[in-house]
C-alpha positions as CSV (number, residue, x, y, z in Angstrom):
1,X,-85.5,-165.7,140.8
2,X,-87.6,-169.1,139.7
3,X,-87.3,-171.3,137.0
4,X,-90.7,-172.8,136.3
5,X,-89.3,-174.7,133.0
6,X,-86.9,-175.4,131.1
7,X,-86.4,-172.7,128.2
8,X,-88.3,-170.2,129.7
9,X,-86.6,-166.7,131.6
10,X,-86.2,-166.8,135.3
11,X,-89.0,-164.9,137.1
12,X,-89.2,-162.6,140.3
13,X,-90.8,-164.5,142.8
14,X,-91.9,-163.8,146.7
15,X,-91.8,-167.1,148.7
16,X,-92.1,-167.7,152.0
17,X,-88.9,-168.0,154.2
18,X,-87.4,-171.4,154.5
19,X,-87.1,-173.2,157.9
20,X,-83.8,-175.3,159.2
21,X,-85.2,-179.1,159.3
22,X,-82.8,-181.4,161.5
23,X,-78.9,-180.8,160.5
24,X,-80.0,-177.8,158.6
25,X,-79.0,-174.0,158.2
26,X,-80.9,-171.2,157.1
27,X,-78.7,-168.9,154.9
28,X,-78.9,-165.2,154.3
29,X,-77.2,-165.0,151.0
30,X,-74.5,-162.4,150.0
31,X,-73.5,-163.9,147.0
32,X,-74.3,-166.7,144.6
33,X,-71.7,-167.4,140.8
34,X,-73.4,-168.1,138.0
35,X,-72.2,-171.3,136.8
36,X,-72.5,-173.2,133.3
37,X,-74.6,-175.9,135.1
38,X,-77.0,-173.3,135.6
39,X,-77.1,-172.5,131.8
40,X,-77.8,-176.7,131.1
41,X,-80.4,-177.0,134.0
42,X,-82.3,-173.8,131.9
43,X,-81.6,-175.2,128.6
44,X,-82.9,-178.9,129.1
45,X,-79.7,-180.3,128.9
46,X,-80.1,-181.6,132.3
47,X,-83.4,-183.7,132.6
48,X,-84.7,-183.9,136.2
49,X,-84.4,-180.7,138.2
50,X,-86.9,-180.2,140.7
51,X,-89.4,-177.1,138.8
52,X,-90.2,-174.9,140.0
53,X,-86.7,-174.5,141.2
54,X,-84.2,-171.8,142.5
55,X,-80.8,-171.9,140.8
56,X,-77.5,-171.9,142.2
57,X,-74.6,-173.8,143.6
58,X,-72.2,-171.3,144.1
59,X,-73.3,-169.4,147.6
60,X,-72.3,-167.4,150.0
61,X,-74.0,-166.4,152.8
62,X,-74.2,-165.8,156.5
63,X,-76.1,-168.3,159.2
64,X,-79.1,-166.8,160.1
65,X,-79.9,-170.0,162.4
66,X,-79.4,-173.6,162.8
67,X,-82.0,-176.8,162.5
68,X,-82.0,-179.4,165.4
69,X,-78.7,-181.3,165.6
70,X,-77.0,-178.9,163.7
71,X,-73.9,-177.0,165.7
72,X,-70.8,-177.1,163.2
73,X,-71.9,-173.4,162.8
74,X,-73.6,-170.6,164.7
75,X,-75.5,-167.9,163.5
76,X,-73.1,-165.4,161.8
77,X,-71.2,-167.6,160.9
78,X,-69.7,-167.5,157.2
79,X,-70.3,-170.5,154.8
80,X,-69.9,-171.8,151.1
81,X,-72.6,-173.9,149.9
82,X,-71.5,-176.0,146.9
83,X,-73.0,-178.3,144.5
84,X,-73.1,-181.6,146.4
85,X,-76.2,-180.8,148.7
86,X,-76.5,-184.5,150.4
87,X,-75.6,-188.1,150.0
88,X,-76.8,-191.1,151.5
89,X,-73.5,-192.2,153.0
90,X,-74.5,-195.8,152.8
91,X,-74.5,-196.8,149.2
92,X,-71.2,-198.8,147.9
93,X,-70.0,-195.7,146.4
94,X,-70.3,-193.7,149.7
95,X,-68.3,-196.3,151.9
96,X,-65.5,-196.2,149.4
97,X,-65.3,-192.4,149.8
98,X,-66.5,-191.4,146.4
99,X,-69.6,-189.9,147.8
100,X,-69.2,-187.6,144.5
101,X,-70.6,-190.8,142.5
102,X,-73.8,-191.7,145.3
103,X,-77.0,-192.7,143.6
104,X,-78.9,-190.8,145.6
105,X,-77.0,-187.6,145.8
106,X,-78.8,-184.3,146.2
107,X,-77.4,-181.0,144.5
108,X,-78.2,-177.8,145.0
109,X,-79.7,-175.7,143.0
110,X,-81.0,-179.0,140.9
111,X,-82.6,-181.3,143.7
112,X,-82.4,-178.6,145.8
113,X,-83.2,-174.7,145.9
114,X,-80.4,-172.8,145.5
115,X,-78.5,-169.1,146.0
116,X,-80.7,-167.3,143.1
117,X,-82.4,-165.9,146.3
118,X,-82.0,-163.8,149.5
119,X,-82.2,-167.4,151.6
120,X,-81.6,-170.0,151.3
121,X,-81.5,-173.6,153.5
122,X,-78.6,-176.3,153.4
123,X,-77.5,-179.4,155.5
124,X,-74.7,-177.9,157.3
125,X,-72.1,-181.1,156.9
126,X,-71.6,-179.8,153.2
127,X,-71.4,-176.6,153.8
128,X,-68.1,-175.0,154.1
129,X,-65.8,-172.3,156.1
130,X,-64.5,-169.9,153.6
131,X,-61.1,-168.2,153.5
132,X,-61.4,-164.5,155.0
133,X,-59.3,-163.1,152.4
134,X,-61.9,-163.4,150.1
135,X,-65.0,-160.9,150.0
136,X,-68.3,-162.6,149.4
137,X,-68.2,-161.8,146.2
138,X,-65.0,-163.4,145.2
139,X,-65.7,-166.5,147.0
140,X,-68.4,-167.7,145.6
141,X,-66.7,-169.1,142.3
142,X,-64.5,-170.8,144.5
143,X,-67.5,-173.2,145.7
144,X,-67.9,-175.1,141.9
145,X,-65.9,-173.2,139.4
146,X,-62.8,-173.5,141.8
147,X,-63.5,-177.1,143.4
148,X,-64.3,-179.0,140.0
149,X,-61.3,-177.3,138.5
150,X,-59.5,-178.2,141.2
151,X,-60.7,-182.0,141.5
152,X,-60.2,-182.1,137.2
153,X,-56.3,-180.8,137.9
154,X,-56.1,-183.6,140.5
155,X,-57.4,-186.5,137.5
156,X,-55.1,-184.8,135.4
157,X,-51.9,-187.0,137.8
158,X,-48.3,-185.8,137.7
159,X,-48.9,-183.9,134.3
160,X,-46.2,-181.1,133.8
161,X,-47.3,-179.7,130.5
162,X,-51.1,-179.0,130.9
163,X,-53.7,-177.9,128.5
164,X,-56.8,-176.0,129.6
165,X,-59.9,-175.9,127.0
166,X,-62.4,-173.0,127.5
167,X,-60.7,-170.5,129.6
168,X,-63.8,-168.9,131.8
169,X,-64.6,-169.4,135.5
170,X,-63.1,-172.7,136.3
171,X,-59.9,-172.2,134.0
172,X,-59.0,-168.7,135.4
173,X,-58.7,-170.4,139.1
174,X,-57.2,-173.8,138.6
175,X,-54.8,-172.2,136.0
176,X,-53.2,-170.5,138.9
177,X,-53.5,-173.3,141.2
178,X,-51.5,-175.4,138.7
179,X,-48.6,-172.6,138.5
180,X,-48.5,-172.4,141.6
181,X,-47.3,-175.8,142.2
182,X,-45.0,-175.4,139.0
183,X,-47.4,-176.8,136.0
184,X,-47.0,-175.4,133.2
185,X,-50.6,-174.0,131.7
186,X,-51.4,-174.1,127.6
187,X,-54.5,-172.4,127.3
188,X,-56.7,-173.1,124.4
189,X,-59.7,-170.5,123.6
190,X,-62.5,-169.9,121.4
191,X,-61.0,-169.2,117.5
192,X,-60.0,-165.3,117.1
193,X,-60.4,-164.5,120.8
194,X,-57.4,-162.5,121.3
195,X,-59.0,-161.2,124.6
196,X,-59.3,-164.4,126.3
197,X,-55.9,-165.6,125.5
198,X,-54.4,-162.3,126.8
199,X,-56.0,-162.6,130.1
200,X,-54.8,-166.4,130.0
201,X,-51.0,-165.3,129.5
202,X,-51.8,-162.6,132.4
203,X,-52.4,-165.4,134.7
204,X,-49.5,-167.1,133.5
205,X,-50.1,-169.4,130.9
206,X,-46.5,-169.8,128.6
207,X,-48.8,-170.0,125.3
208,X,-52.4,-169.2,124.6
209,X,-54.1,-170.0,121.2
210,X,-57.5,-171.0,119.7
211,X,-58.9,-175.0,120.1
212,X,-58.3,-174.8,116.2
213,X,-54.5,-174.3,116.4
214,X,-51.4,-177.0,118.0
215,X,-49.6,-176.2,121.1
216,X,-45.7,-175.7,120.8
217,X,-44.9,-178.8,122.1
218,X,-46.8,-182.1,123.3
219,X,-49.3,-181.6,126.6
220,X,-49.0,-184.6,129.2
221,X,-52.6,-183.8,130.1
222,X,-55.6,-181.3,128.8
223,X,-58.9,-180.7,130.8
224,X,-61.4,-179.3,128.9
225,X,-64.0,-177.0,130.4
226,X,-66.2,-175.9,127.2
227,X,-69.0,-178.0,127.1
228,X,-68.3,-179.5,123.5
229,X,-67.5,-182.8,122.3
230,X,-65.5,-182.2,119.4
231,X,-62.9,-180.9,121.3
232,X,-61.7,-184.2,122.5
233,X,-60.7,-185.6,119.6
234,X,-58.6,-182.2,119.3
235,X,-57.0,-182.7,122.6
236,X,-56.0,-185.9,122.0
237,X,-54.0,-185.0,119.3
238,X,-52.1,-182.8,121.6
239,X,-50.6,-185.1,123.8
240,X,-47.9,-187.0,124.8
241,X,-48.1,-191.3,124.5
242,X,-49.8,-192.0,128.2
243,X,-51.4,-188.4,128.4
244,X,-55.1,-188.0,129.8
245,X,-57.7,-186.0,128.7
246,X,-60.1,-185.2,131.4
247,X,-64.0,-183.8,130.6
248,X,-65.2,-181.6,133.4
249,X,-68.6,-180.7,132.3
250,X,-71.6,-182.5,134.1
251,X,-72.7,-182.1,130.2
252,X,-70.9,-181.8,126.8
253,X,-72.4,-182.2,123.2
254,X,-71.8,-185.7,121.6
255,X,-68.1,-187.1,121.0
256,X,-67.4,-187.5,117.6
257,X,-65.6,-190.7,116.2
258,X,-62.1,-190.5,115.8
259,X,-59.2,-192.8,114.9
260,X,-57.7,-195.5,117.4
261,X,-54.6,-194.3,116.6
262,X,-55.1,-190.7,118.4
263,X,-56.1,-193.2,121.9
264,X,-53.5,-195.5,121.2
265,X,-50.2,-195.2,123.1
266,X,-52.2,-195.4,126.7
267,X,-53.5,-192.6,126.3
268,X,-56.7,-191.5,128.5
269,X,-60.3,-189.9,128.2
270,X,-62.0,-189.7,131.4
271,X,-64.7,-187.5,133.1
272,X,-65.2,-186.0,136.2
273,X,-68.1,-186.2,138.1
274,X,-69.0,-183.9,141.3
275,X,-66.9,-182.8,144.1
276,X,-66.2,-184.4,147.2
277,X,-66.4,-182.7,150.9
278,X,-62.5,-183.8,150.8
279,X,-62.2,-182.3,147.6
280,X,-64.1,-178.9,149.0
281,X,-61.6,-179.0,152.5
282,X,-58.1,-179.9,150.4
283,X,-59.0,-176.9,147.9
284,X,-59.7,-174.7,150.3
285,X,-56.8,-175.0,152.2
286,X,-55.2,-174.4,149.3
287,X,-56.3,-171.2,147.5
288,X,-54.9,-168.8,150.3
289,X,-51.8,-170.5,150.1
290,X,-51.4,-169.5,146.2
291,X,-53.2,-167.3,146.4
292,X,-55.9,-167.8,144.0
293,X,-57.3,-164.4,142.9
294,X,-60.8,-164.9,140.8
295,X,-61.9,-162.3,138.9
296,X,-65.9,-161.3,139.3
297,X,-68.8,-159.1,137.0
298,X,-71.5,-158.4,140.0
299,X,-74.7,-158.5,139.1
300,X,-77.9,-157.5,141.1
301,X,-80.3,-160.7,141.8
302,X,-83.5,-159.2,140.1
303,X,-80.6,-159.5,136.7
304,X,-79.8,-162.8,137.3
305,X,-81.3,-163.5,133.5
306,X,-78.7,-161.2,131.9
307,X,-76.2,-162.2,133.8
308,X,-77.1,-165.5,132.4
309,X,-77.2,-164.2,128.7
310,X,-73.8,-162.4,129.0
311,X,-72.3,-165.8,130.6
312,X,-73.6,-168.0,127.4
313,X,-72.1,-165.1,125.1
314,X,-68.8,-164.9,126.9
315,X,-69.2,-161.5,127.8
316,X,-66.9,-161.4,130.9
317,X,-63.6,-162.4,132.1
318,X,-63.3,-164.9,135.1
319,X,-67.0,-165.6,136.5
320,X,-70.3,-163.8,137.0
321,X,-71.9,-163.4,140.7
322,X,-75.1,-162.4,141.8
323,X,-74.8,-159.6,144.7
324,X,-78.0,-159.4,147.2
325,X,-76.8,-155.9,148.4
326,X,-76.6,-154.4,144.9
């Protein structure tokens, strides 16, 4: 399924197969999420994808074979293809191990065609080993949904009380990740969605509420997932003197002014950007260990622009996936 421009539907396409270049694999996918980033990229929000251009970040699929100089995995093999697609591993930002911030980075499904197809081709040393526990299906919001939750819980420090703005994809993982290691999790959804905040107090959130009303107590941290500025202001108000509010987006609508005095008392706003291979290996190790259920809505390839609709209008719980053998 091809974008050929930004605010246009996605269109069937036949393309040649891809080939492995040198540290490559060629992928046959099973089963690529639908993220939010995929929603910006097809709005505009996001300025310089490569068009015409497959979507898709989130993949799963099984080696079909292997590039020169590539032998981390053998054909058959099971991988996770995430966001970050390449890095230079040279720049400043590189050597300091934030390869998440490189100036050259690559990303799939941007710079890079993605998973919105039956193959795909990716440079094996970002590519991951998934957990066997998970069907292909319910892996594949594990590779952004789960690992930028997962890397926003981590910016998120020592916090005890946490509050989670838009409770889709990435909330519905890291939510249990953060019980899991005895957070507690104050979920914060769209005003007069009683359905969202159930499933939230299902996965064990101790309060659930619209972004329009005030937790029960004061939050030592809040990530927020929607992609909409206002909420920030709103989140500082919840917290604690030295709380953090962390922006996980890779775009949110414009932050509106607000008084110093709902920064003041060290408070923090700070985004995060990308994932790190680290990032990917330390989440992965630890979803069995919770473990992590996510909660899918299949959809066949060829509906991959409904699947997008019904994402923008909230239509699910948990995340949407693209299945090839639908």
């Amino acid at each position: 399924m091809l974008l050929d421009q930004a605010r246009q539907p996605l269109r069937a396409a036949q393309l040649a197969d891809p080939s492995p270049g040198p540290g490559q694999l060629r992928v046959r996918v099973r089963a690529c999420g639908v993220c939010r980033t995929d929603l910006h990229i097809v709005d505009g929000d996001l300025h310089k994808p490569k068009l015409p251009l497959i979507l898709g970040h989130e993949i799963v699929g099984l080696v079909e074979s292997c590039g020169e100089g590539a032998h981390r995995f053998a054909p058959g093999d099971r991988v996770g293809i995430p966001w970050l697609g390449w890095t230079d591993d040279v720049c400043r930002y590189c050597r300091a191990g934030r390869e998440n911030l490189c100036d050259h980075a690559r990303f799939t499904g941007y710079d890079i065609d993605g998973g919105y197809a039956e193959l795909t081709v990716a440079n094996e040393a970002y590519c991951f080993a998934l957990p066997e526990l998970y069907s292909d299906a319910d892996a594949a919001p594990l590779m952004c949904a789960g690992l930028i939750g997962f890397r926003s819980l981590r910016m998120a420090g020592d916090a005890q009380r946490i509050g989670i703005f838009g409770f889709g994809a990435a909330a519905h993982i890291i939510a249990q990740v953060a019980i899991h290691r005895g957070q507690r999790v104050f979920a914060f959804t769209r005003p007069g969605d009683p359905t969202g905040q159930a499933f939230a107090r299902e996965l064990g959130a101790e309060w659930a509420g619209g972004s329009d009303e005030r937790p029960p107590e004061e939050l030592d941290a809040a990530i927020i997932f929607a992609p909409a500025g206002e909420l920030v202001p709103v989140a500082l108000r919840a917290l604690a003197k030295g709380g953090i509010v962390v922006c996980a987006g890779i775009h949110m609508s414009d932050i509106p002014s607000f008084p110093y005095d709902l920064l003041w008392g060290e408070r923090q706003v700070r985004s995060v950007a990308n994932l790190t291979r680290r990032d990917g290996e330390e989440f992965l190790a630890v979803v069995p260990a919770v473990p992590v259920r996510t909660w899918v809505t299949p959809y066949p390839l060829e509906r991959a622009n409904e699947a997008l609709a019904d994402f923008r209008a909230g239509k699910f719980r948990g995340a949407a996936v693209l299945q090839m053998d639908l």
